[in-house]
Each structure stands twice: as structure tokens, then as C-alpha cells.
N, C-alpha and C positions, 0 to 999 in steps of 0.2 A: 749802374742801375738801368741807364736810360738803353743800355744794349740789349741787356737783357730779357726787356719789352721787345724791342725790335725784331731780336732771334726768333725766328719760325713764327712770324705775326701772321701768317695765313692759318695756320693750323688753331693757333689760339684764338683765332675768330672763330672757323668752322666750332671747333669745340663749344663756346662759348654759345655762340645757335642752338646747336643739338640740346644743350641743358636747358634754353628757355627754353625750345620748344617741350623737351620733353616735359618739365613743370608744369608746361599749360598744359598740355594732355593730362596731365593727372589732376589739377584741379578742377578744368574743364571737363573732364570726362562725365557721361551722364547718369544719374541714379536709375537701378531698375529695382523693382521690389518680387519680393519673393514670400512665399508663405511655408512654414513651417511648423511642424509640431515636436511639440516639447514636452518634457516631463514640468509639473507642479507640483514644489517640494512647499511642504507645511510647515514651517516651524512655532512650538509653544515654550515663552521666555517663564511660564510658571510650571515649574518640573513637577507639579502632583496632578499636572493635567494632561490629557491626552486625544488626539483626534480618532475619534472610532468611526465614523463615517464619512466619507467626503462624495460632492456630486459629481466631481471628473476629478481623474490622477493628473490628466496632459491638456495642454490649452492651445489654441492656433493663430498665431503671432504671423501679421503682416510686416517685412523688414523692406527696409528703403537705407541703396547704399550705393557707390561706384562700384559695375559691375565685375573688377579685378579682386572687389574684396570678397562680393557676396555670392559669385555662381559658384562657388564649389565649399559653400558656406554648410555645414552638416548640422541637424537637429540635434546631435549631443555635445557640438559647440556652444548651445546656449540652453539656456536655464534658468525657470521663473522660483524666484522663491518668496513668499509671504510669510510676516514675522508676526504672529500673535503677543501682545503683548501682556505683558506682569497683571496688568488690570483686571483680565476674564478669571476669573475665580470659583463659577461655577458652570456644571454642566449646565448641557440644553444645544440649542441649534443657533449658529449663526452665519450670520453672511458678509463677505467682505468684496470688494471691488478690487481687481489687479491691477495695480500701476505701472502705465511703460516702466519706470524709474527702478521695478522689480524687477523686469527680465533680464537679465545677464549677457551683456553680447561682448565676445572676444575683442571690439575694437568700435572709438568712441567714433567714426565715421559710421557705423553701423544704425541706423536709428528705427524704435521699433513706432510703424505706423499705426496697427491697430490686434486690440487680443481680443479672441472670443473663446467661452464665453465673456462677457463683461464682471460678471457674479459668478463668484465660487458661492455654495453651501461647503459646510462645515459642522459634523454632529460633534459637540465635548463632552468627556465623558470623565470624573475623577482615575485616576494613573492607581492601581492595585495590584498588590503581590498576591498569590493564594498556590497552596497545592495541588498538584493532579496526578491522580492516577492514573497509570500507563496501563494500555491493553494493546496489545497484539491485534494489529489485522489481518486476518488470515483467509486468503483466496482460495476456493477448491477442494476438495478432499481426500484423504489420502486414497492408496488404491485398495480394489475391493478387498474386503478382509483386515485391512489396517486400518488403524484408529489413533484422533489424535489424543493423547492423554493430559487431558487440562490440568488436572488435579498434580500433575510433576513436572508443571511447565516452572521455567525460573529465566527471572530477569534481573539486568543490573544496568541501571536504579531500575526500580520498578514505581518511581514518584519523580513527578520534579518539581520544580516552585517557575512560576509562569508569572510575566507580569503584564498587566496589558489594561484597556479599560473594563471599570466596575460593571457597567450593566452588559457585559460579554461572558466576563471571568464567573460570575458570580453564577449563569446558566450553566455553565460546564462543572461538571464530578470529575470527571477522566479525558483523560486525551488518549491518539490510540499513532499508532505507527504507522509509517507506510505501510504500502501492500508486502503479502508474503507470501508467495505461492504452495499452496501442497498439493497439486495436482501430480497425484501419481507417485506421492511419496509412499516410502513401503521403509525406510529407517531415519533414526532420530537425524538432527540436524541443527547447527547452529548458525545464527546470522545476529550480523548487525546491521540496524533498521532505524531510520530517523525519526523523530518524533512529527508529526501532523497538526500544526496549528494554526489557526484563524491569524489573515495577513496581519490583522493588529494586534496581536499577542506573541511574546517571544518567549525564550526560555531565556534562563538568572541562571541557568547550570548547563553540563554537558548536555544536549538533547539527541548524543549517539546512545541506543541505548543495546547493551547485548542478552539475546534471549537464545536459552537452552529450549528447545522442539522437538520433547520426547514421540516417536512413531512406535508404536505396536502393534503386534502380529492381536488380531481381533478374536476373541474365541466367544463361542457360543454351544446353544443347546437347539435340538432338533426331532421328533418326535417321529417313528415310521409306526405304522399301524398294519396290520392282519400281513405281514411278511411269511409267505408261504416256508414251511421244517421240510427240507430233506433229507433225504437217506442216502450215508456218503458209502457202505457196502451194505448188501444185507445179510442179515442173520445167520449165524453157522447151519440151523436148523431151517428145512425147508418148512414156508407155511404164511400165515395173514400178521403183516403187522399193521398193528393199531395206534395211530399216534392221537394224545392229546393231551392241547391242543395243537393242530395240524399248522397253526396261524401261530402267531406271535406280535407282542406289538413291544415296542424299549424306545428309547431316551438316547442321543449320542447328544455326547460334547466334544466338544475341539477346538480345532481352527475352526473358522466360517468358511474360509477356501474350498475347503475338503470337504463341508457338513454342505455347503449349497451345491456340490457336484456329484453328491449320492444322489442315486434313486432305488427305488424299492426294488427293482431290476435286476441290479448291481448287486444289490447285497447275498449276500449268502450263508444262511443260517443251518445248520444240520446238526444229525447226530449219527453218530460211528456205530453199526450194527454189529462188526463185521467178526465179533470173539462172542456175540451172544445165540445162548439156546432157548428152547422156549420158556416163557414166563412173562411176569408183571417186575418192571422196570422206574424207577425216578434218574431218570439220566440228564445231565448238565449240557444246553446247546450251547455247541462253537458257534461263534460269530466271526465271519472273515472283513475283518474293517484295515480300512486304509491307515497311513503314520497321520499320525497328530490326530488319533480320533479313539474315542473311547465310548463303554456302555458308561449312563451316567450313572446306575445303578451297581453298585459295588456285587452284591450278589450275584452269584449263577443264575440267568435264566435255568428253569428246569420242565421237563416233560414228563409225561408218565408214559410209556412205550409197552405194550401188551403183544405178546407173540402167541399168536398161537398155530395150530397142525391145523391141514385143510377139513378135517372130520371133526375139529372140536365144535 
């Protein structure tokens, strides 16, 4: 035994240094403090209650520690939490003070100096279930000519059941989605879209919800007026024709694309002379119209066309 001490007694001295001193160094080392900010978590021990407003989420916590533990010490390593207890039983507003003894620190050499604010507020609000109607929110509109078709929209769910505080729940009819773009849409379209709710309300069910986004080609009606009749040959028989009337005025339907790029200009209305002799005429006018575009008037426009010789 007694050798065994003796063997390499220099080394086991050094050694034996280096450990106290290192101990003193760590005992002795000096606190520095640091300031931090943290999330503040609520908790309610009576499950039909619920926090619907509070005055700050996060609090700012002076720490005092040796500085090996604390400089590289991060704000999501600690964490204040306050416990409401069984007793609050109804709504209304209350105030509680934060206790060092609440903040959370990864390591009991860590000691919290000082929190602010000192006072939390706290709004309580009875805990309720209710239904909401889901609505589409929709950004933009489709492009010119196309239209959204509300009336063939389809959603799955189109309701869900929400729980959250009464005096919240109880102001909402409907809840509505994220955004949904239709800027420039010209065909139907499906998406899934999350539902959009008040940070103290959640969903009791799926809150993805999928909606059918019927787009359609937009059609309408357009009205041209005193559209001048020509004469696409004239008459086998030389001589005066008489057209009336000379004007014309009709109704298109269609697309919108096509009805907002006519002009009176463009169109071209006439009647075909080119097998008649003299006489009194009821002749049906062509109408030269673009695709997707129609008279609204099912009937012939008709003219009465009179010829006569230059001596009648």
C-alpha cells in the first residue's frame, strides 16, 4: 500500500493542484447578469375557462449566474409560466404578479434577479363550443370576360365546430379561409385552404378545408344603334335603289370578350342585290358577326328595298 502512494508522488501532487485549483475557479468564478426575453405561458386549472385577452405574451427577466453558464444562455431555454388556479370560476379581468419561483431556468445556479413587467393583466372568458360557417376568401378577379360562379361553388366541410372564449365565439357567424387568388383566372380551379381564426379560437375538427372554384367564360348582351345597310352587288336592272330603313339598330349576345371589341365600324350589315330587277322588295339583312356572338333577336332583321329606272 505504502508503495503505491510513493510511485509517481510528483505527478499525484501536480494533479491533485490542478483539481483544487480548478474547483476554486468554478466556485469562485464571478456572476454577470444578463437580460432576456421570454415567452409567458398561461395556464387555467378550471377547463371551462379560458384566457381571451392578455396585456403582454413575453416578459423581460434579469438573470444572475457564473458566466460559463449564462453567456451563451438563449431565450428559448427559459420559460415563465403562471397557473391559474380551480378557484376563478368566472369571467371578468384579472391581475396576477409573476414570481421569480415561475420562471423556468435550465440550471439551479441560474438565479432570476428581476421580471418586468411586475403585473400581468388577464381578460377570462367562459371556454365554448359553437359552429361556423366557412366562406372563401377570395383576392382579385378573374380575367376580363370570366366570372366567378358563386352559386356552383363547393366546399368540404363547408362548417366546422370552433371552441374558444364566449364573448368572441359568440360575435362570429362564419369564419372565412386564407387568401385565394383569382387574378387572371380564365378556368375552374381547385385548392386546399386553411381555415382563419382569432389567436384564441381553434378548430375541434380538420380546419383544411377543400373548395371546388368554378371560372366561366362571362356572356352578356350589347345594344348598337343606327348601323348604317349596304349594298353587297347591285341590282341586275340598272337604276335608283331605295333602302328602308338605310340604318338599323339589334341586340348581340355572347361572350363579353367579343361584345366589348365590336364597334359600329366593324360590323357589317347588308343586303345582296345582285339577281334583282326592278321592284318593291321585304329582304332579310345579313349580319357579319364574330364566333360566340349572336343577334339576340331570333327573327330576321328585314328591309323594304324599292328599285326603280332612272325615269320612273
Amino acid at each position: 500500500m505504502m508503495q503505491w502512494i510513493s510511485r509517481n508522488w510528483g505527478l499525484k501532487v501536480i494533479s491533485l493542484v490542478l483539481a483544487i485549483g480548478t474547483w476554486y475557479y468554478a466556485v469562485g468564478e464571478e456572476n454577470i447578469e444578463v437580460t432576456r426575453v421570454i415567452p409567458l405561458k398561461v395556464q387555467m386549472a378550471n377547463a371551462h375557462m379560458t384566457v381571451s385577452e392578455i396585456s403582454t405574451k413575453v416578459v423581460q427577466v434579469t438573470l444572475s449566474a457564473p458566466r460559463t453558464l449564462i453567456v451563451n444562455l438563449a431565450s428559448q431555454d427559459i420559460q415563465a409560466v403562471h397557473k391559474i388556479g380551480p378557484e376563478i370560476k368566472t369571467a371578468g379581468e384579472y391581475s396576477f404578479r409573476l414570481e421569480t419561483v415561475e420562471v423556468r431556468v435550465p440550471n439551479f445556479q441560474i438565479r432570476v434577479m428581476k421580471i418586468v413587467p411586475e403585473t400581468v393583466t388577464v381578460k377570462l372568458d367562459e371556454l365554448i363550443v359553437q359552429k361556423l360557417e366557412l366562406q372563401p376568401d377570395f383576392v382579385g378577379e378573374p380575367a376580363i370576360g370570366y366570372k366567378l360562379m358563386i352559386d356552383e361553388l363547393r366546399m368540404d366541410p363547408n362548417a366546422i365546430l370552433a371552441q374558444g372564449p364566449k364573448g368572441v365565439l359568440e360575435k362570429m357567424k362564419s369564419a372565412k379561409t386564407e387568401p385565394i387568388d383569382l387574378v387572371g383566372r380564365i378556368r375552374s380551379f381547385h385548392r386546399s385552404a386553411e381555415v382563419k381564426l382569432p389567436p384564441s379560437v381553434k378548430a375541434m375538427s380538420e380546419s383544411l378545408v377543400d373548395i371546388s372554384i368554378p371560372i366561366r367564360e362571362e356572356f352578356g348582351e350589347r345594344e348598337f344603334k343606327d348601323i348604317p345597310v349596304r349594298i353587297l352587288r347591285a341590282p341586275a336592272a340598272s337604276g335608283v335603289v331605295d333602302l328602308s330603313p338605310d340604318k338599323v339598330s339589334f341586340v348581340l349576345k355572347g361572350s363579353k370578350i367579343y361584345l366589348e371589341k365590336l364597334t359600329p365600324e366593324t360590323l357589317l350589315v347588308y343586303v345582296d342585290l345582285g339577281s334583282l330587277k326592278k321592284g318593291d322588295y321585304d329582304l332579310p339583312l345579313q349580319v357579319v358577326l364574330p364566333e360566340n356572338v349572336s343577334l339576340k333577336d331570333k327573327e330576321p332583321i328585314k328591309i323594304k328595298v324599292a328599285i326603280r329606272s332612272l325615269t320612273d
